[in-house]
N, C-alpha and C positions, 0 to 999 in steps of 0.2 A: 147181832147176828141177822143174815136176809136169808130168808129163804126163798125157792123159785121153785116155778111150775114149769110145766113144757119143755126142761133140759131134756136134752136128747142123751140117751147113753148106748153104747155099746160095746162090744168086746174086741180088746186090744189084737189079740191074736186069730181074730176073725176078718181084720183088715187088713187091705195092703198097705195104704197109706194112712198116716196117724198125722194130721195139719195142727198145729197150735196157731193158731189166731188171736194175736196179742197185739192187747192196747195198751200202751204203755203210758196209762194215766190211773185215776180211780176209776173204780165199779159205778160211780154212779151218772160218771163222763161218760162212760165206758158205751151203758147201754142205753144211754140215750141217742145212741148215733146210727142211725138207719144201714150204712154201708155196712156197716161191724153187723150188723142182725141179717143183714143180704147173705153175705160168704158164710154165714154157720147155718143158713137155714140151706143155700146150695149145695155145698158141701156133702151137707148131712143126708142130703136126698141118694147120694150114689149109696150102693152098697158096701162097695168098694173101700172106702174114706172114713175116715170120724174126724169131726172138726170138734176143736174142743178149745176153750176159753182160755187166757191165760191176762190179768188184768194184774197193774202192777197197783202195791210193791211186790205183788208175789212174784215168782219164778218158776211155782205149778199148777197146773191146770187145775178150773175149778168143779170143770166133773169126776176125774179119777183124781187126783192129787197127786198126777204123773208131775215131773221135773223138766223140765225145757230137752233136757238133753236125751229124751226115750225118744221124742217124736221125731219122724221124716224130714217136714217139712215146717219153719217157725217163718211165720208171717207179719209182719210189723204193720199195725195200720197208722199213718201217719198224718193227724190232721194238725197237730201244731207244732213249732218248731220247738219249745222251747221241751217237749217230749222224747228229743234226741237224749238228753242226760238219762231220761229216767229207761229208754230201750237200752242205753250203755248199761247203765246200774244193773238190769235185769238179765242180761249177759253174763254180766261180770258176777251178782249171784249163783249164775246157773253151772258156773265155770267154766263158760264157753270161753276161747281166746275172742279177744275183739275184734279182733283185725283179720282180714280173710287172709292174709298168706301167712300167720302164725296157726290157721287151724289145717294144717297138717296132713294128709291124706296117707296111711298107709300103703305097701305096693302091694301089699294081699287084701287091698280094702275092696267089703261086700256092702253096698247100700245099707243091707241090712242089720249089719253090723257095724258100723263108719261109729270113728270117734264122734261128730257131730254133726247137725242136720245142715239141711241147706235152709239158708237165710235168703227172704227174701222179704220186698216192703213197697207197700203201694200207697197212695191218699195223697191229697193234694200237694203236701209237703213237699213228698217224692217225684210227684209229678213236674211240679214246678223247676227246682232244682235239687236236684240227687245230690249233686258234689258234696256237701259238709260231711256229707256221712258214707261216700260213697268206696272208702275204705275197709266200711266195715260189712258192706251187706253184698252178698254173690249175686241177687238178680234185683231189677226196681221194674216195676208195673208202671208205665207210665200213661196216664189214663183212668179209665174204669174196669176195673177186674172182669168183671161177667162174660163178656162176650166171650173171652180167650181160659176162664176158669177151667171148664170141665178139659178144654184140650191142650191145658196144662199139667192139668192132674194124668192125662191119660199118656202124654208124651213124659212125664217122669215115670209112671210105672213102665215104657217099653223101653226106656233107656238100661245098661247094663248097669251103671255108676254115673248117676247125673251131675254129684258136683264134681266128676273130672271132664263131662262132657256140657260145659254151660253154653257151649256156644250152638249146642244144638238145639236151642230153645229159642235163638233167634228165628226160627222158624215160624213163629207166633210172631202176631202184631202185637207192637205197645213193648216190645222185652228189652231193656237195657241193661248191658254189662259194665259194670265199671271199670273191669279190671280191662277191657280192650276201648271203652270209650267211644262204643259206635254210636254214630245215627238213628235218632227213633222217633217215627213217627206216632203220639197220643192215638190211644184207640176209647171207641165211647160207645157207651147203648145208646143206637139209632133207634130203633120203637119202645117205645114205654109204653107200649099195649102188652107187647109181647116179653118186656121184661120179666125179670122176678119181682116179684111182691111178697111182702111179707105178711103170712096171714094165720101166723100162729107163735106171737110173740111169746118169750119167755116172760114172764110175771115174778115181779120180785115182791115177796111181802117182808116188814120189818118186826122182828119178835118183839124189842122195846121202843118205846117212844124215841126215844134218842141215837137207837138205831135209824129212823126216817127221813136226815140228812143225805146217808147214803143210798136212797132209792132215784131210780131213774128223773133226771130234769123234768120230763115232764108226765112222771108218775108212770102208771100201769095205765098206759093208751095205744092205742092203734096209730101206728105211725105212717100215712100216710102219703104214698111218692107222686104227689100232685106234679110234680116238673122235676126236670133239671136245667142248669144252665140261666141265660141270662141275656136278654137282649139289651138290655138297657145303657150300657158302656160307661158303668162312674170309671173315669183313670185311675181310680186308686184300689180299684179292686180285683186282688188276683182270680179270684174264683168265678168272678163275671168273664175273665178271659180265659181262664182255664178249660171251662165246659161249653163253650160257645158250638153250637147253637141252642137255643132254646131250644127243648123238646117237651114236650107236652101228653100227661096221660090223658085219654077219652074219659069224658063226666061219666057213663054206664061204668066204664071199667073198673073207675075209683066205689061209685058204690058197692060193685058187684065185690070187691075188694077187701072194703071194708063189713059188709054184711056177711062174709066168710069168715073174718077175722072173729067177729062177736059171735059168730055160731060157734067159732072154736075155742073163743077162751071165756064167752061172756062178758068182756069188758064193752062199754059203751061212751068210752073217750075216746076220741080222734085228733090226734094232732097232725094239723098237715104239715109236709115238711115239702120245703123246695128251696131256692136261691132266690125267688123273687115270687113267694106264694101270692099274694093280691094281685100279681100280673097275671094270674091263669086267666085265661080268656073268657071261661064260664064261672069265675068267683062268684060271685052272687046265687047263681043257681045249684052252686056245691054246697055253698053253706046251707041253704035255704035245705035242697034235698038230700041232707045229712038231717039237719033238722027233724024234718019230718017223720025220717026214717027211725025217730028217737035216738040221735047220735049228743053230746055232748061236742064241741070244739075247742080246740085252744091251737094257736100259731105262735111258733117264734118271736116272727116281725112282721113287720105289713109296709111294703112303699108308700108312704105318703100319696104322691102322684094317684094309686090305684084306690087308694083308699075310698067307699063310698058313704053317704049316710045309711044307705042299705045294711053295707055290709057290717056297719059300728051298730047298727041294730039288731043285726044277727047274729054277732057275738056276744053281745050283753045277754041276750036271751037266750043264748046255746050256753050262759054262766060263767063266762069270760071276765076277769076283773079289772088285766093288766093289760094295754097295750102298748107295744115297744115302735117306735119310729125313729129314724135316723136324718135328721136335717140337716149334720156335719158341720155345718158354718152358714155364715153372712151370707145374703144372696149372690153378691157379685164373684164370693168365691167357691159357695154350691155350684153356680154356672159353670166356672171352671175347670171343676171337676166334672162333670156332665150331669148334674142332678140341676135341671132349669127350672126348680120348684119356688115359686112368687111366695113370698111370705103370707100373703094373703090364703093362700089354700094351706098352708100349714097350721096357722091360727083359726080357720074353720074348723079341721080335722082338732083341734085339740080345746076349741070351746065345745064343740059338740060331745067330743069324748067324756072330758068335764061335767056335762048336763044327763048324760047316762049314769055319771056318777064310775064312770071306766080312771082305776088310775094309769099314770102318764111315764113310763122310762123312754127316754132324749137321750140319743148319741151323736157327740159332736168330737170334730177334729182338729186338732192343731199341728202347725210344720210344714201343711201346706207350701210348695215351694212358690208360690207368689206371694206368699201375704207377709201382710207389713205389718210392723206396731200398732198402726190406725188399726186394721184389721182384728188385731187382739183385743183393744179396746170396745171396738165396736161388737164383739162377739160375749164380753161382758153383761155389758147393755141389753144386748139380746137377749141373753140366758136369763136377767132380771124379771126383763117384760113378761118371758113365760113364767115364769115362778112365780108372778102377781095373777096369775088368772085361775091359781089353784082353788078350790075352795073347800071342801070337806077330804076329798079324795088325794092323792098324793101324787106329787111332780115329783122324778126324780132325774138327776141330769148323768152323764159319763163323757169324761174327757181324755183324749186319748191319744198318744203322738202319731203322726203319720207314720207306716212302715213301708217305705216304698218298698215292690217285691215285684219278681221276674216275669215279663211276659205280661209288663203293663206298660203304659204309654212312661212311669215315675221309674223304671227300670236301670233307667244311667245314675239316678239320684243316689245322695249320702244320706247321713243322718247327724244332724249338729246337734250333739247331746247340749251344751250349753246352752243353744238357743231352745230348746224344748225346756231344760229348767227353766229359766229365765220369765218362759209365756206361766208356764206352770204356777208359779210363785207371786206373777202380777196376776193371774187370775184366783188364785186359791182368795189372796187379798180381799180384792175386787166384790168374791162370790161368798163372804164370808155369811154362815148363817143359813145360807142355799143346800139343797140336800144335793151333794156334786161329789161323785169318785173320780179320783185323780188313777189311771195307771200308773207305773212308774218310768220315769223315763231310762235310769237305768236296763230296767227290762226289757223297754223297746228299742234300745241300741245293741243288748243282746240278739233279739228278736232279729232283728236289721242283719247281722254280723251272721247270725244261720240261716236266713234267708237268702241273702244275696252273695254271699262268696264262694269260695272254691274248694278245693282239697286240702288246703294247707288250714281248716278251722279244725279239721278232724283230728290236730294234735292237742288244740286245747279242749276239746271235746273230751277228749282220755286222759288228760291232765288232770279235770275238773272233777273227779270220780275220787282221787283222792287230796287236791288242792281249791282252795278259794281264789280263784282268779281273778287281779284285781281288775277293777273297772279301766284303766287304764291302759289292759294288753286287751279287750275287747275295742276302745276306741282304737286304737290302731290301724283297724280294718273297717273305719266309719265311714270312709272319702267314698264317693263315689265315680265310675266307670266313664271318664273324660281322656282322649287325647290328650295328653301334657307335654307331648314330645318339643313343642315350639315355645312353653309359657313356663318354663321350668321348673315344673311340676306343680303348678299352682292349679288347687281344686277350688271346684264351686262351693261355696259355702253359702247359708241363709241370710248375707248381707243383701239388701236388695241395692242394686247401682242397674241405672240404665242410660245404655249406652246406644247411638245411634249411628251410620254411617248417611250423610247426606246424600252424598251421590248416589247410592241406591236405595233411599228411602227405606233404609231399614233400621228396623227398632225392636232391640232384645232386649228383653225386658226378661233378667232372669237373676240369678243369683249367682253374683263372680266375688271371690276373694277381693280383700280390698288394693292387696297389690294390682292393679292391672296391667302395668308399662308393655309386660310380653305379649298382651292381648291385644292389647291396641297394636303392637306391631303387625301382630296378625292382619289385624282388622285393612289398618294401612296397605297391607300386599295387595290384600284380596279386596280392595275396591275398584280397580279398574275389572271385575269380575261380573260380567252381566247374570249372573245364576246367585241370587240371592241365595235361594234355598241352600246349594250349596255353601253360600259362605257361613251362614248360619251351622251349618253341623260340622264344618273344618274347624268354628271355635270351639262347639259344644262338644266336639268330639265323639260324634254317637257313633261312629264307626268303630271304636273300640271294640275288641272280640271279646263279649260275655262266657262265663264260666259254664253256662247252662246252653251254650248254643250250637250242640248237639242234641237237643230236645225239642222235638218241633211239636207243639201243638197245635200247630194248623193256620197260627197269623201272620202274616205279611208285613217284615220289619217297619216297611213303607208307612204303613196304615199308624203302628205305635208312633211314629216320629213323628205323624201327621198329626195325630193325636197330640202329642206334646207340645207341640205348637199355639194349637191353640186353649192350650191352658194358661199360656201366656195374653194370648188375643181376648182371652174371655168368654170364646166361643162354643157353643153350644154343637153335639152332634146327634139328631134324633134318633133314637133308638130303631132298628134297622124292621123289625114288626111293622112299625108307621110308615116308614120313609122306603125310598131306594137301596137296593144293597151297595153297601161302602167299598165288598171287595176287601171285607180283613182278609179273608182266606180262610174262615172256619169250616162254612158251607162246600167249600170246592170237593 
């Protein structure tokens, strides 16, 4: 049993609008997650409204023990894919129909009376790409709620019946329909001065020991929104593309924030939260003046790159045990990805950590679309060297397959389950003895398959609620987004062959099926072709039209193909803070 402090209550027929805000994971995913704490503390602030919790398996709210289907408005937070089954499942308890044209609209229907609510779902998931699910939810937030929240809620109470009039919410930035499939541009909080902040968390306490699994990840802390976004441009990371640009809270503000927060609940943990918290421009003097201010710390993760001696000292001292860094792979194909981190500053950051006596969790990746067999091997070796430098304190590794996902430079990519077992199995080998969690690659072919498809997943989507789908009808939809129209249907797959054309000096170095004969024809036409660049994407076929590209979050196709490029080259692009703007198109 948990019990909590700080729930908000109110009375149902006191309000106009009654919002369920549903995560459809556990309670203890649940609230650890800053956005989810954002909307129930906005919400809650009108008179107007009650937002109230709805955390799966359950199907009612955990303030009243209302049922999904009293409330207005249900709200889906979407931060992982594979949390589409369990949003179905909790529909499908509540007895809502699934699918938006079996839920039915009476011709004497009164909002306030309607068989059931309007459905709607925001979080990166959705952001990214809507389609898997996009059958089953009336409106997607595409972006970050806030800016457009209250004049969401205020444009549903003037409407007369809002789920017969959705299209008048296109009115609003950020609002996509699926049912008409328009155009949307990503809307985002531009100041985080002037944001919300959270500063009167809900506290959850555990009645028995064993209830204390279920308490928030990182306990009963002040969760703090040091940044959002991400300059730094690894290609394999959606959420670095997703919230581009970096935005930055003011160091007064975060304290004035957090010293509000402990006036109101007495806790004196702070956990910062960001997409790249050791990039904040004044880390050192946050930790340092959290410190002082008698704050406890704990983070996430911390970029290598940012990482200082200062600041591994000031979180052993703020009672820090655990620090988590992500090196991903071997240096020549860290670079690749755009993390140009020298082995040399990683083995510093992790002897030092070590002599604090700080322990070490390591995440690395495999599937990478350049890497070879050497590569695996050589990634072996690597993960050994770190694991001999432990000494009292504990090295733990995580290996993980690449998921290539929308609105990254790996966007056109598949997913060769094979070849992920394969590494999997030579490494498990390899690393025997080593403290190393394997994901499963099964689940990241899933993962791959609700990520990057279309409409047509949303049948096994509702299949899977009452059938085991076997791994076989999820491959199906593994290949990835290439022109095949000239190579007869021949998909890239993680064989590496490279191929070159003399006369223009060009060298693809990528991963083509081993059939190539159609390719090379290609290749043949298009050599008397002085546009290299183009002949390069007539093979690759990036031209292909993406299932998600009526979603604009703000970049510049240019830029990702640019980008893919040179993950082949090896090339490094420096993070946009440092250098020149690239011109993604986030900042325009």
């Amino acid at each position: 049993m948990i019990y909590e402090k700080n729930v908000i209550m109110k009375k149902p027929l006191k309000v106009d609008i009654r919002f369920a805000s549903v995560y459809p994971n556990v309670y203890k995913t649940a609230m650890s997650s800053l956005g989810y704490q954002i909307i129930y503390g906005m919400i809650n602030e009108r008179k107007d409204s009650w937002c109230e919790r709805v955390v799966y398996p359950d199907a009612r709210s955990i303030e009243s023990n209302s049922p999904l289907k009293d409330f207005d408005i249900i709200s889906f937070s979407l931060q992982y894919e594979q949390d589409y089954f369990n949003m179905l499942e909790m529909l499908k308890k509540a007895e809502i129909p699934l699918r938006r044209k079996d839920r039915k609209i009476k011709e004497d229907f009164d909002k306030k009376k309607s068989d059931y609510p309007l459905i709607i779902a925001g979080g990166p998931c959705a952001t990214s790409n809507p389609l898997p699910i996009s059958d089953f939810i009336d409106i997607f937030i595409i972006g970050e709620f806030e800016p457009i929240l209250n004049d969401f809620l205020d444009l549903y109470k003037k409407l007369k019946h809002p789920i017969k009039q959705l299209e008048s919410f296109l009115s609003l930035k950020g609002i996509y329909l699926p049912s008409i499939d328009n155009k949307v541009k990503r809307i985002i909080v531009e100041d985080m001065d002037h944001a919300y902040h959270v500063t009167n968390p809900i506290i959850a306490k555990a009645e028995k020991k064993e209830d204390e699994d279920s308490l928030p990840v990182f306990g009963n802390s002040i969760l703090l929104n040091v940044s959002r976004g991400c300059a730094r441009g690894c290609r394999f990371c959606m959420s670095g593309y997703l919230y581009r640009p970096l935005r930055e809270t003011k160091l007064q503000k975060l304290f004035d924030v957090a010293e509000k927060a402990r006036a109101n609940t007495g806790l004196k943990k702070v956990s910062l939260i960001g997409a790249a918290v050791s990039d904040y421009s004044k880390i050192d003097e946050l930790i340092k003046g959290l410190l002082d201010r008698g704050f406890q710390i704990s983070t996430p993760s911390m970029r290598i790159e940012s990482i200082t001696t200062k600041s591994l000292n000031f979180l052993k001292k703020s009672g820090a045990k655990t620090i988590t860094i992500a090196p991903e792979s071997i240096y020549p194909l860290r670079k690749s990805i755009n993390k140009n981190i020298p082995d040399e500053k990683i083995f510093k950051i992790i002897k030092k950590a070590t002599e604090l006596g700080l322990n070490l969790k390591l995440y690395f990746l495999i599937g990478l679309i350049n890497e070879t067999e050497e590569d695996i091997e050589e990634l072996g070796l690597y993960i050994k060297k770190i694991h001999f430098l432990k000494d009292k304190n504990s090295i733990k590794f995580s290996i993980n397959p690449l998921i290539p996902k929308p609105h990254t430079p790996m966007q056109w990519e598949g997913y060769d389950l094979k070849d992920i077992k394969s590494k999997i199995k030579y490494l498990k080998k390899e690393l025997k003895g080593i403290d190393v969690k394997f994901d499963s690659p099964k689940m990241g072919l899933i993962q791959y398959v609700l990520s990057c498809k279309g409409r047509e997943i949303g049948n096994i989507l509702e299949k899977s609620l009452d059938l085991k789908i076997p791994i076989k009808e999820w491959e199906k939809h593994s290949k990835g987004y290439y022109n095949n129209s000239n190579s007869n249907n021949n998909i890239i797959s993680n064989t590496n062959i490279n191929n070159s054309i003399s006369n223009n000096n060009i060298n693809i170095n990528t991963n083509i099926s081993n059939n190539t004969s159609n390719i090379n024809k290609v290749l043949d036409k298009e050599k008397e072709s002085s546009n290299n660049s183009n002949i390069m994407e007539r093979v690759l076929g990036l031209e292909t039209k993406l299932p998600w590209e009526n979603i604009d979050i703000g970049l510049n196709k240019n830029f990702l193909r640019e980008e893919r490029k040179k993950i082949f080259n090896y090339e490094d692009t420096e993070w946009c803070q440092r250098a020149s703007c690239y011109k993604c198109g986030s900042c325009k």
